[in-house]
Each structure stands twice: as C-alpha cells, then as structure tokens.
N, C-alpha and C positions, 0 to 999 in steps of 0.2 A: 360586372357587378360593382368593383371597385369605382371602376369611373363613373358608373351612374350616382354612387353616392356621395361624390365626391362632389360630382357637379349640383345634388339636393342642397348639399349641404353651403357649397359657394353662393348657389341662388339665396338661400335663407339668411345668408350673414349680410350678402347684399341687399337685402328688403327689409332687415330687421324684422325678420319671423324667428330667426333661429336661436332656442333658449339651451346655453352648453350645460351638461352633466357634468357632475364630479371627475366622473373619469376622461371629460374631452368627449364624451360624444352627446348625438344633437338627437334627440327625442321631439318633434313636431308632434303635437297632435292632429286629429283628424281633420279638426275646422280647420289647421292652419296647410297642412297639407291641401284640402277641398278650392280652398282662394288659392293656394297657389295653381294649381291646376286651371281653374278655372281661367288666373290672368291668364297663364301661358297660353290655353287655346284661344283666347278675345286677342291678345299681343297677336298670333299667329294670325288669324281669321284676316284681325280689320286692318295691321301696321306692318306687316310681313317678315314678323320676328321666325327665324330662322332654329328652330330649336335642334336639340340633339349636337350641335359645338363644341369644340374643348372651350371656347370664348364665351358659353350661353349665360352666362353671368352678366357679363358687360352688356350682352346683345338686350337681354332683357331689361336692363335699368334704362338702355338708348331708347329701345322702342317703349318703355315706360314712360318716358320724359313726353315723346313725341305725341303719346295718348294725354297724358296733361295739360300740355301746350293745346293741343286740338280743344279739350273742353273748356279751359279757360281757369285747372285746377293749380295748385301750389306745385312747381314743377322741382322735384325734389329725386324721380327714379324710385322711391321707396313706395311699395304697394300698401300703404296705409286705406283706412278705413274710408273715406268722401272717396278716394280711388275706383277701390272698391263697390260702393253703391253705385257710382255712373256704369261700371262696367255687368253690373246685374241688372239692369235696366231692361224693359223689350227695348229692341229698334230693329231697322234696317238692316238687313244682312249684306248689305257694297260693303266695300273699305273704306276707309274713310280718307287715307291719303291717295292719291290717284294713281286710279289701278282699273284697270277695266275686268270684269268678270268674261269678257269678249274675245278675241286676238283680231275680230274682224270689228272692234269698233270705230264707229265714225263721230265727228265732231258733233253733227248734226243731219235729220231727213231731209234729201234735196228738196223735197216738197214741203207744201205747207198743208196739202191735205193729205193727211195719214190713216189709212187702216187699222182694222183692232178686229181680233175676235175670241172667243172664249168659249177656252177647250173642257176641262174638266171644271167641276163645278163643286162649291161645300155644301156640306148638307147641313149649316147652318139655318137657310134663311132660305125662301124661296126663288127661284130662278130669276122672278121679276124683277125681284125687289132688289137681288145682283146686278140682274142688265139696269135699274135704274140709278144705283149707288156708283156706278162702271163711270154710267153715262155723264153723274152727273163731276164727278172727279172728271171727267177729259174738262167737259165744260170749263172749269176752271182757269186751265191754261188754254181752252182754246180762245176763251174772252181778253186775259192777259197779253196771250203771244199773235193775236191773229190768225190761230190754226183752225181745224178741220178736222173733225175727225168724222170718220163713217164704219160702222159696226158691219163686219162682213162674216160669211158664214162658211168659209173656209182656211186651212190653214195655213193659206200661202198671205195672212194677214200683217204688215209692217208688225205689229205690234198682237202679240198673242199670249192670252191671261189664262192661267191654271191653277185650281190650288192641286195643289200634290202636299206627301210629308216623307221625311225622311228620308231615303235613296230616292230621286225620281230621274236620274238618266243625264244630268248635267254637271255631275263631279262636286255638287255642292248641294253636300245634302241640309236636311234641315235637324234641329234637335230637340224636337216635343215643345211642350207650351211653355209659353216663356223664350227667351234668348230671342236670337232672329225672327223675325213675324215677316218676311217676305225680301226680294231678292230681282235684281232685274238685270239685265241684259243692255247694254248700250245701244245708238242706232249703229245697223249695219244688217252685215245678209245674214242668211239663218237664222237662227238665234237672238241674232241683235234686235231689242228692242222688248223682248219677249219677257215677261213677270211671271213671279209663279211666287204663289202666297202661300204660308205654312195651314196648312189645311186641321193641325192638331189643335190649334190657337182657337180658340170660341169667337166668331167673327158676330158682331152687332150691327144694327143701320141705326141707332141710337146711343142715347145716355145709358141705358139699362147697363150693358156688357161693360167688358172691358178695355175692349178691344171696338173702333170704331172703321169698320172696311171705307169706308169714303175718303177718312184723313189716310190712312195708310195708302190705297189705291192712288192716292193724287201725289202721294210724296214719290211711290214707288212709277208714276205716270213720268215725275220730275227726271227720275233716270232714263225712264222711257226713251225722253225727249233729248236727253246728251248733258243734265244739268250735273253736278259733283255734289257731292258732300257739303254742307254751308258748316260752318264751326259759328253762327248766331243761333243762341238757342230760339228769337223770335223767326227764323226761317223754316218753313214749311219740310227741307230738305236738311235740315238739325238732324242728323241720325236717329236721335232719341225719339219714341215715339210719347207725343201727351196727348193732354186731353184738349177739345176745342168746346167752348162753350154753343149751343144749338143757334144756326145762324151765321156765326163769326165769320169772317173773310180770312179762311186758311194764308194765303198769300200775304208773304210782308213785301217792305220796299224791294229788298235786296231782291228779292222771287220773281217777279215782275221784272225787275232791271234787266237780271240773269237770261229771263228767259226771251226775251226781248233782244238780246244782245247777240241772241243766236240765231232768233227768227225774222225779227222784223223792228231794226232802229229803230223806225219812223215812228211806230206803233204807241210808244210810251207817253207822245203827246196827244194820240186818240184816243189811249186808255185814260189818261187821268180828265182830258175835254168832257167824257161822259159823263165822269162824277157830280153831280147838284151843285150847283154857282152858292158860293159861303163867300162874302156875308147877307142876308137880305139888307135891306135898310132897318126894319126892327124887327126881333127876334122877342117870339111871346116866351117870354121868361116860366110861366106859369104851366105852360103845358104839361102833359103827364110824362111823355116819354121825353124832355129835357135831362141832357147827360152837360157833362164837363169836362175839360181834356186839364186841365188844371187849376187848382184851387191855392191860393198863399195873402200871405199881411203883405202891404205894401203900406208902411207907416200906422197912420189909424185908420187907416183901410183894409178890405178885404175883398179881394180881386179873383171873379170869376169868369176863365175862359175857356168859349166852344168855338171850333176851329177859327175863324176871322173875326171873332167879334171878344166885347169884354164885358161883363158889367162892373160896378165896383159899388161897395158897400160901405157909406161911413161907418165908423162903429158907435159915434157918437150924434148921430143923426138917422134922420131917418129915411131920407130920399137916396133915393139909387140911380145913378147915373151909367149910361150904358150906350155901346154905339160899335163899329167899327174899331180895330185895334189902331189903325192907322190914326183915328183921331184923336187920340189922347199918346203913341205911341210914333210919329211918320215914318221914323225909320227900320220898324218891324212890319214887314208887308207877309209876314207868313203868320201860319197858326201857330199856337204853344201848347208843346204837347207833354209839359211838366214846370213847375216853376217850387220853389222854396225860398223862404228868408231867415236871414239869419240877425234875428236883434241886435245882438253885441257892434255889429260893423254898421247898424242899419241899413242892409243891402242883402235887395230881393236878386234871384239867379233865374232868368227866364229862358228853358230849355225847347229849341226848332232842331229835331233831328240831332245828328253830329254836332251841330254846332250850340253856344247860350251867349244873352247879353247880361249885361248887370246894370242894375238899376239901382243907385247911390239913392237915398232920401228917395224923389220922385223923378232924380235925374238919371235919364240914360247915359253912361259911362263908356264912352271907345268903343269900337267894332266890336264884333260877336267872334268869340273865342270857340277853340274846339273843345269838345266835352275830352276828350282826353288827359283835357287838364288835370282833371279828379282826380286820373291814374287809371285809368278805365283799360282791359284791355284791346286792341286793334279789333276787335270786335263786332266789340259794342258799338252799334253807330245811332239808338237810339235808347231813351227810357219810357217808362209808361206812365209814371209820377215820382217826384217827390219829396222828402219832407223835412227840415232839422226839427231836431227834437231837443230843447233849449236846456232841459235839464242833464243829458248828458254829452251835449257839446258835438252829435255825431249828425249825418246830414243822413238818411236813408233814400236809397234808389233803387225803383224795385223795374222790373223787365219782364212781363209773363208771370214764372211762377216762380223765378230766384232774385235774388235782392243783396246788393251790396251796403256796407257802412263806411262811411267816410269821414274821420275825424277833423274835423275845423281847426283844429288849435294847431296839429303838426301837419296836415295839409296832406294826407296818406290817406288812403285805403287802408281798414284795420286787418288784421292777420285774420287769413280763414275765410275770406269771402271771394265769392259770391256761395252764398248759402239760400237754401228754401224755402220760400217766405213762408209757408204751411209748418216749418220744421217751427219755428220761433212767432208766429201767430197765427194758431191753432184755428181751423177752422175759416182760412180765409182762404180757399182754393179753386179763387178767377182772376184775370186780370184784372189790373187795378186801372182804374182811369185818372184819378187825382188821390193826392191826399193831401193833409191840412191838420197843423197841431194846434190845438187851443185847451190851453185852461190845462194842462196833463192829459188830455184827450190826444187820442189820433183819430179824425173821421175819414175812413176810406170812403172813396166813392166810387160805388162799381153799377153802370150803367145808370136810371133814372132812380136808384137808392144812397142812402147814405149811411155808413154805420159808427156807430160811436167803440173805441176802445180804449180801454184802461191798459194806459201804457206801463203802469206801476204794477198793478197787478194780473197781465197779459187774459184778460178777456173783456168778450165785448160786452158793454153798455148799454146799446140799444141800437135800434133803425128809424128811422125816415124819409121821406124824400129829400133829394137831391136837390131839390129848389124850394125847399123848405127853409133855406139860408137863407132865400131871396124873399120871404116875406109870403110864399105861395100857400 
C-alpha cells in the first residue's frame, strides 16, 4: 500500500498533476487521477510502458517523450493538456513504435494476390453494403501497390475481417466506443494478416456517422499488408483516425511509396503514368469545377497555380496572362502545391513537396531549398497551402486539419504548434488547397469555392467561386 502510493505520488510530481497539502500529503482529484490512468494504459498499449516498477516514474515521462516525438507534439515528458487530447483521440489499436501484435509476423505476403474473407459481421449496416465498403478499401491499395485481392468464403483466407468487442480470443481486447476502433494482425500464418473491428463503435459508409468503415478498413488493410505506423498526419496509416472529405484519394505520397516499396518498385512509375497528362496547352479558366493548388502576390501581381500551369493577374490591368509554368518559370518543371509572399523582403516562397524556390522581385533565386528550413518537423514532407499575414509578421501553413505559425522576423516556428486549424478558425474543417491575404482578408480556397475571412475579427466574410479572381 505504501509503495503504490509512493509511486502515485512520484508519477504526479513528475507530470506536474500533483497539488501538496499543508501537511505534505498529495490530494489529486478525480479528473487528475482519470488522465492519469488513462495516459498509463495508452503509454502501455501503444509505447510499451512497463508499469508496476520501483523506476515507473522515469519509465513514464521516457515513453511520454517517445508519444510526443511520434505526433509531432512539444516533447517535454509532462502529461499536459494538447497531450492529452491526441491521446483521447479514436485511432488504431497497433503500437505505434514497431511492435507486431503477431510473433509469426512477416515483412510482407509472398504473393501479390491475396485472399480476404469475413467472418462475423456488425449489425450496423447491411451485409452488402460491408462486402462493398471491404471491397472498395482493398481496391485502394490494390491500384497503388499492384495487388489482388479475391474475396473467399472460408477461413483459411490470407486476410480475415471480424468485428467482435471486448474479450474476443486474441489477448487484445477492445474497450467500448471510443479508444481503439480496430486492430490487425501482420502478414504471416494464423492470425497474421487477420482485422477485427470494434464492433461497440457505430460503423457508417458515409458523412452521417462518425465513424466511416471504408477509411478505417483501408488504414487497418495498410496493416494488413505489412505497412507500420506513419508519424504524418497526411498519411492514411497516421494512427489517428479523421475525417476524409466524399471522394478524396485516401492515399498520400508516402502511402503509395511505402507500399510499393514492399510490393512492387516498378510500379510507382505505372501508378503516377495513369494520372491525366498536366499541363494541356490552354486550360479554360472559367470552368465550374476549376480548383487551385496555390494562390500568392508576386509584385503587382497575383499568381494562380493548378498543377503545371499558372495564370497571372495584373492588379493594375486587366488582361491575364497564363500558360505552362515552365514558360514564364524554366527551371520549375513541377507543380506548386503552396506558395506565399512576404512584402517587406519583396519575395514570394514557392512550395513542390519537401522542397521551395524563392522568387526575389520576379527573379528566380538559387536552387530550391528544403522546407525544413522553416523548422518543420522530419515529418512534414509537404503543405497544402499557405499564407503570411502582413499585419502580424507570421507566415501560416496549414497540412489537413492542423496548421503551423512561423514568425519571419526571428525566423522560428512560434511555441505551441502545430495546432488545429478548426481550433483558431472556427468552422473551417476541410482541407485547404490555397490560401491568399489581401486587404486584412484571408481567402481560403477549398475545392472550386472560395471564402473570404476576417482575420481581425476571426469569421468568415463570405463565398464565391474560385475563379471568380479570374474574371469568371
């Protein structure tokens, strides 16, 4: 009794939970008691925090760090509050450091065509509408990686899907709605390869729920197939589970690379051959579903780019010039999948993946630098837009659904980020494809719309389209 409280007590002065009494002793309350429990079992689950120790003090602030580090959070050991909220998240029930749930796991299936079948069933959603959400999640990686999959009707299937809840015979149970939402098995014999979804969780084939079996089933397929843990929250296999807008291409670069990397090298120059030839020769500006991958000033200009191509906008005229990025750009032969400028230096930041150029006046500036320059963590290897904001001197860069700030003047990442872009602009909860400040405005651009927001007074403005800049 003595030593359990000994060690409450060591953990709490460690975490800065523990508030002393007059007389030297440590009174937690309930909530602070509930988080710590809570870390202890996620430490244990996903990082293999070893509890019950004379040392579970130290053990706990190590695998704390280690959780930090993994999401990209202020790595400090102390269970504070942003902590906290990743660790109440749904996700994945793997570990996140590499650990197989298997003893019989393999790298990878000697084949490329793989079996699947599916044992118990939720009584969400109808049967069909299972085997077609199943089907359409293999699809996924079977177009990525070059695989194969074939739906078989017995249990001796490479790959075999159950929902079950709570004890179901595999030593890893699950624990009601919320927490874990499913759980998979590496390739190998037995068991390997085999998923099993928490059956308590309200499973949706849409927007409705909250919960969508497609994204989860493709992340948990990513196990399936031998893929690990991804520590980008743009990767499919991000532990966390979110939301994907109706449509999206679940798969980022890394997803693709990964999985490729395991099935089939070759493959990754047949996957990206298939995609539609960018740029045409002219591209109708006007059209309705016209998007943008990045919007920014470039002097008294204003430069609009969709993968290969640019247009540009005087501000102080009226014709629009537009073409190929190569021809006003030679030595940028790829798209831009974010750009921002920053007056004071007169110099625009044009962001391809990993890497940005810079663009002095209307001069291209020395080779293209890595984005880590910002301070970014090993990460990040891409952004989705974005923007300085002239008035307070900070660049913003947003990635999905979290977003960093980046002060200009001392050349840092500000304390506390990456933070939630919905946390600090309300109401904005999709990906962002460009954004663009003018006049005190920030106009997001999320697909063929565009929205106006009031950066001073954090709501929006108003909407329109997207190539309503252009004159459409």
């Amino acid at each position: 009794m003595m030593l359990s409280c000994c060690l409450l007590v060591s953990l709490m002065v460690a975490l800065g939970l523990a508030a002393p009494m007059p007389d030297g002793a440590v009174s937690p309350s309930p909530a602070v008691r509930a988080d710590l429990k809570l870390a202890t079992e996620y430490l244990k689950r996903y990082y293999k925090l070893q509890a019950g120790q004379p040392s579970e003090s130290l053990s706990f602030a190590t695998k704390l760090k280690d959780m930090q580090t993994f999401f990209g959070l202020n790595v400090t050991g102390v269970l504070d509050r942003q902590t906290l909220q990743v660790m109440k998240r749904p996700r994945c029930g793997v570990p996140d450091l590499e650990e197989s749930n298997s003893h019989s796991r393999a790298t990878r299936w000697s084949e490329k065509v793989i079996t699947y079948s599916i044992g118990r069933y939720t009584r969400d959603m109808p049967r069909s509408t299972v085997h077609s959400l199943l089907e359409s999640a293999f699809s996924i990686w079977a177009r990525a990686g070059g695989l194969t999959f074939v739906r078989s009707h017995n249990r001796n299937a490479d790959i075999m899907v159950e929902f079950v809840s709570h004890e179901h015979g595999d030593l890893y149970p699950f624990d009601g709605v919320g927490g874990a939402l499913a759980h998979t098995f590496g390739p190998g014999q037995g068991v390997g390869g085999d998923v099993h979804f928490d059956d308590d969780e309200h499973w949706t084939a849409g927007d409705t729920g909250s919960l969508n079996l497609l994204v989860v089933a493709a992340h948990e397929f990513g196990h399936a197939l031998g893929l690990e843990h991804s520590r980008s929250p743009a990767s499919l296999m991000h532990p966390n589970y979110r939301h994907f807008p109706a449509g999206a291409n679940l798969l980022s670069k890394e997803d693709v690379t990964q999985i490729n990397a395991l099935y089939s090298p070759d493959h990754l120059a047949r996957y990206s051959s298939d995609l539609p030839p960018f740029p045409r020769l002219i591209q109708n500006r006007c059209a309705p579903d016209v998007t943008f991958d990045a919007v920014c000033t470039l002097g008294d200009a204003t430069i609009f780019f969709r993968e290969r191509y640019l247009w540009i906008k005087h501000n102080k005229a009226f014709d629009i010039k537009e073409g190929p990025i190569t021809n006003f750009m030679p030595k940028i032969e790829s798209s831009i999948d974010a750009a921002f400028w920053v007056p004071r230096r007169s110099t625009a930041y044009l962001i391809h993946e990993s890497m940005f150029w810079t663009v002095k006046g209307s001069v291209l500036k020395g080779k293209p630098r890595a984005l880590s320059h910002f301070g970014f963590p090993a990460w990040v290897q891409d952004v989705d837009a974005a923007v300085h904001i002239v008035k307070t001197g900070r660049t913003l860069f947003f990635m999905h659904d979290i977003y960093w700030s980046y002060n200009e003047n001392r050349k840092v990442m500000d304390f506390g980020y990456p933070k939630y872009i919905i946390e600090d602009f309300p109401g904005l909860n999709t990906t962002i494809n460009a954004a663009f400040y003018h006049e005190g405005f920030i106009y997001f651009f999320v697909g063929p719309q565009v929205f106006k927001y009031d950066y001073t007074h954090k709501r929006f403005a108003g909407a329109d389209k997207a190539n309503s800049w252009l004159g459409c």
